[in-house]
C-alpha positions as CSV (number, residue, x, y, z in Angstrom):
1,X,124.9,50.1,66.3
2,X,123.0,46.9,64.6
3,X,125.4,44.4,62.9
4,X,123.0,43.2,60.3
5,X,123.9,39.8,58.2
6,X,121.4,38.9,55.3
7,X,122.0,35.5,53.6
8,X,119.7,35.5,50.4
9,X,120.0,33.4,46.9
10,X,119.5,37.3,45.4
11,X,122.3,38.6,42.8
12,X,120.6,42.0,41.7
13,X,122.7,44.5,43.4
14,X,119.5,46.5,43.1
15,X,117.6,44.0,45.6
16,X,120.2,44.1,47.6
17,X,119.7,47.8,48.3
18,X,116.4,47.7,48.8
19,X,116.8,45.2,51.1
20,X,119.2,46.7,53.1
21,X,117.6,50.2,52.9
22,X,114.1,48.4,54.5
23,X,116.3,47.1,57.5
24,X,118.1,50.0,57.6
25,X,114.8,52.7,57.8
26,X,113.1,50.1,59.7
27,X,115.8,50.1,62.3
28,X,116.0,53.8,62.4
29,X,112.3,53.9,62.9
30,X,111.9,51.7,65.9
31,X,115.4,51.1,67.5
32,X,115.9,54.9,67.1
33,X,119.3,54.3,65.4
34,X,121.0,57.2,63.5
35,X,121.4,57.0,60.0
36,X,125.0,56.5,58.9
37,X,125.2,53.5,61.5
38,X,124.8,51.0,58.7
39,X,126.7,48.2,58.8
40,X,125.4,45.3,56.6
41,X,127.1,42.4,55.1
42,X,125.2,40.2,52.8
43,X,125.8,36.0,52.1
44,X,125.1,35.1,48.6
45,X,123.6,31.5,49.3
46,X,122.7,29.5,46.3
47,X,119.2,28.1,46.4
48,X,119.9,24.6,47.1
49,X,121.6,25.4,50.2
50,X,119.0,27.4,52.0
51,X,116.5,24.8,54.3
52,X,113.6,25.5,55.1
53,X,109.8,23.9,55.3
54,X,107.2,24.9,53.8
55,X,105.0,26.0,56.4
56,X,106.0,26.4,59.9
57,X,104.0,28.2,62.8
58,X,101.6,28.8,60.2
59,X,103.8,31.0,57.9
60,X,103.6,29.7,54.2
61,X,107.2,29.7,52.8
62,X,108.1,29.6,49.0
63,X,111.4,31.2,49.4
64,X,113.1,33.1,52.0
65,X,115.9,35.1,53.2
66,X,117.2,35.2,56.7
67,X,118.2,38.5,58.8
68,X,120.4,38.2,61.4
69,X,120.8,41.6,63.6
70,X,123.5,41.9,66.3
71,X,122.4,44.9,68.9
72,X,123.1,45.9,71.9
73,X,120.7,44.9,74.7
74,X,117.7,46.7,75.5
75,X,115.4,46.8,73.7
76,X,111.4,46.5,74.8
77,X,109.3,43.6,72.9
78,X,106.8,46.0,71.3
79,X,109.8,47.8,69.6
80,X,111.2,44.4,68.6
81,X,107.5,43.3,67.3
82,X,107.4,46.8,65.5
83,X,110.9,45.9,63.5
84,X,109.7,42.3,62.5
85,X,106.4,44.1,60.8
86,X,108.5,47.0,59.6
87,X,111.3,45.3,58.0
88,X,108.9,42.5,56.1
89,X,106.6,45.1,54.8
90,X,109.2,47.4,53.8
91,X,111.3,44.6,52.1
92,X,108.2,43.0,50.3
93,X,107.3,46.2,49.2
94,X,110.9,46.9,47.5
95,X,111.7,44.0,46.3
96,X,110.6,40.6,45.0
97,X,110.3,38.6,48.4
98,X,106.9,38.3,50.0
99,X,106.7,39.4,53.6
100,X,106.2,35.5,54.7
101,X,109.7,34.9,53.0
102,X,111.5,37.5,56.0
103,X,112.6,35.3,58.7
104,X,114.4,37.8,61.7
105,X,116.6,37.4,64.3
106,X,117.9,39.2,66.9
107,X,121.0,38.6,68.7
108,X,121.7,40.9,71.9
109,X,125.0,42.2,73.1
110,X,126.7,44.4,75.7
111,X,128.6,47.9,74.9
112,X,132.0,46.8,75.7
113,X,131.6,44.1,72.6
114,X,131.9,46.4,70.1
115,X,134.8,47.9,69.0
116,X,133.7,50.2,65.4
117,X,137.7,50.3,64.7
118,X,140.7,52.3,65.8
119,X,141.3,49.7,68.8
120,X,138.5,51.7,70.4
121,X,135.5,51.0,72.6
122,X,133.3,53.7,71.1
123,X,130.5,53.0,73.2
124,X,132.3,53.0,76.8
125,X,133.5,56.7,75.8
126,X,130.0,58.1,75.3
C-alpha cells in the first residue's frame, strides 16, 4: 500500500517508467507488496529548483532525484536497508541516474489513514 512521490527534472516518459518500475519491483521484493498496488505520482521539477550539495555523508551528487514513500508502519530496518540498495541499483541500471543520485525516504503511517477510495477503510476490513 506504498504512496510513492518522485520529484525529478526527467521529461522522457520512458525514464519515468523505469523509474517507477525499479521502486515498484523493489518494493514488491522486500516490503512483500502485491503487484497492482502501484500508486506513484511523479513532480516534474526543473533543474534550478532542486538543492542539493555536492557531497554530503560522503555520497558524491551530480544530480539527483528524491523518493518519497508513504507506508504503513512496520517494517524491520534490514528490509528498509534492502529497499534503499534495491531501488538505487535497479533505477541506475534503467535509467540515466547514478545510484548516488537516489535519495529515499520513508514516511510511516497507521491503517486507518488510508482510504484507497469508495469512502472506505480497506485496510480496517481485512
Amino acid at each position: 500500500m506504498p504512496f510513492v512521490r518522485i520529484y525529478t527534472n526527467t521529461k522522457s516518459k520512458e525514464e519515468k517508467m523505469n523509474i517507477s518500475d525499479s521502486i515498484h519491483s523493489s518494493l514488491m521484493k522486500h516490503f512483500h507488496i502485491p503487484l497492482k498496488d502501484k500508486f506513484h505520482v511523479f513532480t516534474q521539477v526543473n533543474k534550478e529548483n532542486l538543492v542539493f550539495p555536492d557531497e554530503y555523508l560522503n555520497v558524491k551528487y551530480k544530480e539527483i532525484i528524491y523518493i518519497n514513500i508513504l507506508c504503513k508502519e512496520g517494517r524491520t530496518i534490514e528490509q528498509k536497508k534492502n529497499l534503499y540498495k534495491a531501488c538505487s541499483e535497479a533505477i541506475e541500471k534503467s535509467t540515466s541516474y547514478s545510484k548516488s543520485s537516489v535519495f529515499i525516504s520513508i514516511s510511516e503511517t497507521s491503517i486507518e489513514n488510508w482510504s484507497f477510495g469508495d469512502g472506505l477503510a480497506q485496510m480496517l476490513e481485512i
